[in-house]
C-alpha positions as CSV (number, residue, x, y, z in Angstrom):
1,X,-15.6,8.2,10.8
2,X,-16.8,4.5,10.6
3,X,-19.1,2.4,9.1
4,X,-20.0,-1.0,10.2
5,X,-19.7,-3.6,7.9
6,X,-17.3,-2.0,5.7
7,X,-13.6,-3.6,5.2
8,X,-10.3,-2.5,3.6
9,X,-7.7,-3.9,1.1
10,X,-6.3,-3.3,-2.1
11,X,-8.9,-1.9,-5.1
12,X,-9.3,-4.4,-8.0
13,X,-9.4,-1.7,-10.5
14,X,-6.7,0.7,-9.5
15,X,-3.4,1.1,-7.5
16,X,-4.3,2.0,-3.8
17,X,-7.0,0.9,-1.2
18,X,-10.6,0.6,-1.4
19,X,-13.6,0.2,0.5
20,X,-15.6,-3.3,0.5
21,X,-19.2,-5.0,1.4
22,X,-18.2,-8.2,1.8
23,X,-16.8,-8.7,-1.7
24,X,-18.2,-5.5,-3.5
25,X,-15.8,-2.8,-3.7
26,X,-18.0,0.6,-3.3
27,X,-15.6,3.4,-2.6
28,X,-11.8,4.4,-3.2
29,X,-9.6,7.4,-3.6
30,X,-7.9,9.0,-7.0
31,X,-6.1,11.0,-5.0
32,X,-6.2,13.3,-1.6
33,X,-9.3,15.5,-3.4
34,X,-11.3,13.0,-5.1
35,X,-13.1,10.0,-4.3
36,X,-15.0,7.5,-6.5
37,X,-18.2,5.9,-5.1
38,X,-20.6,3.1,-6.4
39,X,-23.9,4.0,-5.9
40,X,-26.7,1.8,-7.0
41,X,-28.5,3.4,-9.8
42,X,-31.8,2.7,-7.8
43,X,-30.5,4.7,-5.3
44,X,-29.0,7.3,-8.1
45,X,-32.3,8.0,-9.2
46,X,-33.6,8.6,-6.0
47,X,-31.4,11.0,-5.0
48,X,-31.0,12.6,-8.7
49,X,-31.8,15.9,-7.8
50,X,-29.3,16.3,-4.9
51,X,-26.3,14.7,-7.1
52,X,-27.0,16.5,-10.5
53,X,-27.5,19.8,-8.7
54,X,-24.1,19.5,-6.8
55,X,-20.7,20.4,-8.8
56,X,-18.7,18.1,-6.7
57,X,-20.4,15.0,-8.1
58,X,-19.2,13.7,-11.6
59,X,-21.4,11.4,-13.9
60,X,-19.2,8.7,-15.8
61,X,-20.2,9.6,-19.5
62,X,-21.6,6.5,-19.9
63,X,-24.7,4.3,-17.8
64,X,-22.7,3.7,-14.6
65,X,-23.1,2.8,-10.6
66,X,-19.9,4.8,-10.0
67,X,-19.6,8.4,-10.0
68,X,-16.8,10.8,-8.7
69,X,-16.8,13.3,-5.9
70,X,-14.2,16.2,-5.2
71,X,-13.8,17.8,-2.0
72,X,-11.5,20.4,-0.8
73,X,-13.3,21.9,2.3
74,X,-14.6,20.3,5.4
75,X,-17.9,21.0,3.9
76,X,-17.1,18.5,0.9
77,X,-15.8,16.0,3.1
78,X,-18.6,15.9,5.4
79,X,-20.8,15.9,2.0
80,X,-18.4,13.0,0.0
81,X,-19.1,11.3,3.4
82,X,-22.5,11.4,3.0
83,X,-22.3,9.8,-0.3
84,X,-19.9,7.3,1.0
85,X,-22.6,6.3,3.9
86,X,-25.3,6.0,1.2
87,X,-23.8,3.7,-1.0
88,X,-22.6,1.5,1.9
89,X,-26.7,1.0,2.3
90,X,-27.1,0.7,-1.2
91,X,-24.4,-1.7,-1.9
92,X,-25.2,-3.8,1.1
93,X,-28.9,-4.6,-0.3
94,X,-27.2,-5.3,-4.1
95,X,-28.5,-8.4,-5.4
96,X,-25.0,-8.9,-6.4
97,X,-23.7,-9.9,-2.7
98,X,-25.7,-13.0,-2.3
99,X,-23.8,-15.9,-4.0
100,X,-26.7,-18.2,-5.0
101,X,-28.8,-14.8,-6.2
102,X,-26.3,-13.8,-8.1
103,X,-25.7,-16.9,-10.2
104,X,-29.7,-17.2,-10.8
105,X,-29.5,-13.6,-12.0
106,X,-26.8,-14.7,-14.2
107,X,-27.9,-17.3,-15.9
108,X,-30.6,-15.2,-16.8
109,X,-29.3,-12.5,-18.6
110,X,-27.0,-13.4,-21.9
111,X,-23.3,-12.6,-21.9
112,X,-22.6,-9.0,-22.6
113,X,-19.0,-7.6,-23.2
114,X,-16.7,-7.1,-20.0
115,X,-17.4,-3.5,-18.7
116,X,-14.7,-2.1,-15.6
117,X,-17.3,0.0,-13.7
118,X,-21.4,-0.9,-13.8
């Protein structure tokens, strides 16, 4: 399984590799059963009812873009892949990968404290 458009290399915020739009890591492994994904919270919202229903998917306690998936059966891959797929589109329309949006959006907002995962 592919998608286009997605790269490879090292995960800035753990040991191991990791999934990447252009600069925006979006997806990487905690271990062979679980996979953390970044999906927009646009696109969280939109599919709410899918992803709250569904006991493989875990919420970060607090307001987040990432959230965890386990899988142990085909079934879950072919589900986590799903996810996976989704937040590739999501995280390829981000605001965030366009250089010159980004810094407008930036000097907008004020400074808030560092956070690890949005």
């Amino acid at each position: 399984m592919t998608l286009d458009g997605v790269n490879k290399k090292k995960s800035r915020w753990m040991d191991g590799t990791a999934f990447y739009i252009r600069q925006r890591e979006f997806a990487h492994f905690h271990n062979n059963q679980e996979i953390d994904v970044r999906l927009t919270r646009s696109y969280q919202e939109e599919y709410s009812s899918l992803l709250v229903e569904d006991k493989r998917v875990k919420f970060r306690e607090h307001p987040s873009q990432w959230l965890s998936i386990k899988f142990a059966t085909t079934s879950d891959v072919d589900y986590a892949f799903s996810i996976v797929d989704l937040a590739s589109k999501a995280n390829r329309l981000h605001p965030g990968l366009s250089r010159n949006r980004r810094s407008q959006t930036l000097r907008k907002r004020p400074r808030a404290g560092l956070r690890f995962h949005e």
